[in-house]
N, C-alpha and C positions, 0 to 999 in steps of 0.2 A: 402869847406875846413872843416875837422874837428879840433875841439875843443880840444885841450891837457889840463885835468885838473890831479890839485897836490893835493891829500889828504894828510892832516900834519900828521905827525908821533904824535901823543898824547904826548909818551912817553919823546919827544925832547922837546914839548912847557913848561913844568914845570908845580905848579898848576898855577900860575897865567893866563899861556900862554891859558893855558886849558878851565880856567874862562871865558874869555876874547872871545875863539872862540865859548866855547857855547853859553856867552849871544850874541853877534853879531847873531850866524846861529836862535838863538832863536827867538831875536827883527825880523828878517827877516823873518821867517814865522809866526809868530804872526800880522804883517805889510798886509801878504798875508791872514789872514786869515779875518782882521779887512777889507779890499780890498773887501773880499766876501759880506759884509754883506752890503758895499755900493751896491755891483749893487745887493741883493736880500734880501732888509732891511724887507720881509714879517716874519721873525721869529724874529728878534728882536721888528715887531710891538706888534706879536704878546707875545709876553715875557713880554711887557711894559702892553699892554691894557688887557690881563687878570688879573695881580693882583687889575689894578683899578678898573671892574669891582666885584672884591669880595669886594672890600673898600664899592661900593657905596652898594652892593647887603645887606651887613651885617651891614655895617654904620647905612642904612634911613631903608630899610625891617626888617632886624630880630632884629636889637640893642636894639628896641625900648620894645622888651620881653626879654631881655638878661638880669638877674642881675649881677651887679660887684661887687665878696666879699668885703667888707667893705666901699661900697658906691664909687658916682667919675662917671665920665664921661663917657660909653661904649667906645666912638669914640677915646678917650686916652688910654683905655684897649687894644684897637681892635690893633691899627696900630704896634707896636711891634710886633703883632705876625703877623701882614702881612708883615712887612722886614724881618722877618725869613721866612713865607714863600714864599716870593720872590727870596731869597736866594738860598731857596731846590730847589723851580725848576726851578731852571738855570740849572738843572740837563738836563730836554729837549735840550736846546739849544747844550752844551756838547755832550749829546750822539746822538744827529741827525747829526750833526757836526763831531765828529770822525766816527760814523759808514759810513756816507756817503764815507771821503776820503778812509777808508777801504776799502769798499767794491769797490770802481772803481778803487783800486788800488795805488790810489796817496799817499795812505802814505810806501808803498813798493817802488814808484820811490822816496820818497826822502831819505828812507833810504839808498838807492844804489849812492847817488849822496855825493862827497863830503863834508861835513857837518856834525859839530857834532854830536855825538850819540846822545846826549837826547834834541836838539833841536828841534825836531818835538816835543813833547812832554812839553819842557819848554816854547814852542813859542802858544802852545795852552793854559799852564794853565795861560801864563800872558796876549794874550787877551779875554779869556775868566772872568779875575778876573778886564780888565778895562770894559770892558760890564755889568758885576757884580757890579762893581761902580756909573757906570750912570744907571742902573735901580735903585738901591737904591734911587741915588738924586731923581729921578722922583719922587718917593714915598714920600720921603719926600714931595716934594710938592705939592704931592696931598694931604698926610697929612695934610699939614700945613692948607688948603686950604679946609678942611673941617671941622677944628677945633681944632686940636689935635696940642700939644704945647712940647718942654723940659722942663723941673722945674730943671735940676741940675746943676751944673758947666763947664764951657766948656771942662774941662777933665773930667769929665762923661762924658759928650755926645759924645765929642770925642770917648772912650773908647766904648760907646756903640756901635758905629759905626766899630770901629775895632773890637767888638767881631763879628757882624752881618758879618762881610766880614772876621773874620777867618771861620766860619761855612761855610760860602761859598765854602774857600776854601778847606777845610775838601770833602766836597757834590763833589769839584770838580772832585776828582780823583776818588768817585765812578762812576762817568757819561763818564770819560775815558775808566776808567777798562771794563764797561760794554758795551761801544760803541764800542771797539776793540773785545769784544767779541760777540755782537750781530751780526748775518752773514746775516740780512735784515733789513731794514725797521721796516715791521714790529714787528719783536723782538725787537727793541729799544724802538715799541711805548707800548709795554707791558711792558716792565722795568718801563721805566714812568707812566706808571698807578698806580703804587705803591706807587706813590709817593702821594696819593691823603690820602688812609688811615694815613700815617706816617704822615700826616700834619696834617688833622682832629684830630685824634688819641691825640690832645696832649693840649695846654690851649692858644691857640694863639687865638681863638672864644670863649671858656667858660672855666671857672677855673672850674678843676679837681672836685674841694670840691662837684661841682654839678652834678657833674655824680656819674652812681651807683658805688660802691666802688670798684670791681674789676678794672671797667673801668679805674674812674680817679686812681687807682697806676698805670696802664697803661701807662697812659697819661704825669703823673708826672713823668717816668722813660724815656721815650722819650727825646732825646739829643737837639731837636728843647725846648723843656719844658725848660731846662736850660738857655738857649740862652734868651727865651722869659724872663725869670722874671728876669736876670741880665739885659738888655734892660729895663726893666719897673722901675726897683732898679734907675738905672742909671740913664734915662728920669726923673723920679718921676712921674711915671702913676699911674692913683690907678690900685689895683688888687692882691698886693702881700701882702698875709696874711702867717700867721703864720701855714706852711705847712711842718715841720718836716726838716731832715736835708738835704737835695735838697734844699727845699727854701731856707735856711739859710744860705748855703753855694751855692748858685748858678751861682756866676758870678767866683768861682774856677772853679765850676763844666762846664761853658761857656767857658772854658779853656780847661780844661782837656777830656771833649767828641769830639770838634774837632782833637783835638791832638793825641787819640788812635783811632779815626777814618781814620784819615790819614797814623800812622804808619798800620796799616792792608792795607787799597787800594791802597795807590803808591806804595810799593812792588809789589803790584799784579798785578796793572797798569805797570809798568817796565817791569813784567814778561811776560806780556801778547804783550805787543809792541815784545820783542823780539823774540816771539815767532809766530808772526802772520803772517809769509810766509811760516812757519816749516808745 
């Protein structure tokens, strides 16, 4: 027997109607997508145990020669800019994640099925932003657990947390945009290697002040830089010294570089979904 299905007129459901059918077709492939990752939990181990490995590698190995401008704990310095970069490379999981369904095809069957237009798309960036959530906690507890503490108010911390996981969400839609456009494997795993300068590159392991000077303005201009020291603002880590108007204004600027980052790649993301059977 076959199957009779009814695509809804858009036009007829209203916005509400519209609302309502994307997030449903959304929750349902995000549902299928979270589905994946139980029966081949090997890239979210691996997402989880490399950042803890750089906690321990730079925590007990290198901390111990690291100075922190203005005095203060390294292991309180360090861990803000390892939730940011926990954050960036969720970028891997993203784009191994969409290139894969690309490339075998499964995101051209479900464009052809039923289902609203941008739920393939909205069902990724919201389980990809609850995975983005539970790595963070993990970190936290590994934080917590190696010594590293909050000092500010539970809105700070809160707030810090929500800046960490808007960056994420910023990050996320470059790692769509690129995994729809990566046509293998290995090209996705070349995008992601970029990912390693853009993190180094910036004060999440040493403040700028101590690199040579081209370097750290480099570093300081780096959108992960902002994120970091309005986290550190916000926790009360030491590290944030008086470094020009970035610093001082950093937790706008932990605002405002996700925000133009996103307006750039989900257009391009959008454009590129649509465009990926053309």
């Amino acid at each position: 027997m076959t199957a009779i299905t009814f695509t809804p007129d858009p036009t007829s459901l209203g916005l509400v109607g519209r609302a309502r059918w994307a997030a449903r077709d959304g929750w349902l492939i995000a549902r299928r997508d979270m589905d994946q990752w139980v029966r081949e939990p090997q890239m979210i181990v691996w997402s989880v145990l490399y950042p803890i490995v750089f906690v321990l590698l730079f925590g007990y190995v290198f901390g111990s020669g690291i100075a922190v401008p203005g005095g203060g704990n390294y292991r309180e310095f360090l861990m803000p800019g390892m939730f940011a970069q926990t954050m960036a490379f969720g970028i891997g999981e993203t784009l191994a994640a969409v290139q894969a369904d690309a490339g075998k095809g499964v995101t051209d069957r479900f464009r052809s099925m039923p289902m609203a237009p941008s739920a393939v798309v909205l069902g990724r960036c919201l389980a990809n932003m609850i995975s983005s959530t539970f790595s963070l906690a993990l970190m936290v507890a590994c934080g917590l657990a190696i010594g590293w503490r909050w000092h500010g108010t539970a809105a700070e911390t809160l707030a810090a947390f929500g800046l960490l996981l808007l960056l994420r969400l910023a990050f996320l839609w470059i790692g769509i945009y690129f995994g729809l456009k990566a046509r293998t494997p290995e090209a996705a795993n070349a995008v992601y290697g970029f990912l390693y300068p853009v993190t180094m590159v910036s004060n999440a392991f040493i403040a700028p002040e101590l690199m040579p000077g081209w370097l750290g303005a480099l570093a300081a201009l780096n959108p992960l830089s902002s994120t970091i020291t309005a986290t550190r603002l916000l926790f009360g880590n030491p590290g944030v010294t008086s470094g020009g108007w970035l610093t001082e204004h950093a937790i706008l600027m932990a605002v405002v570089w996700p925000v133009v980052i996103t307006a750039i790649t989900l257009p391009l993301a959008v454009r590129a979904y649509r465009n990926l059977s053309r």
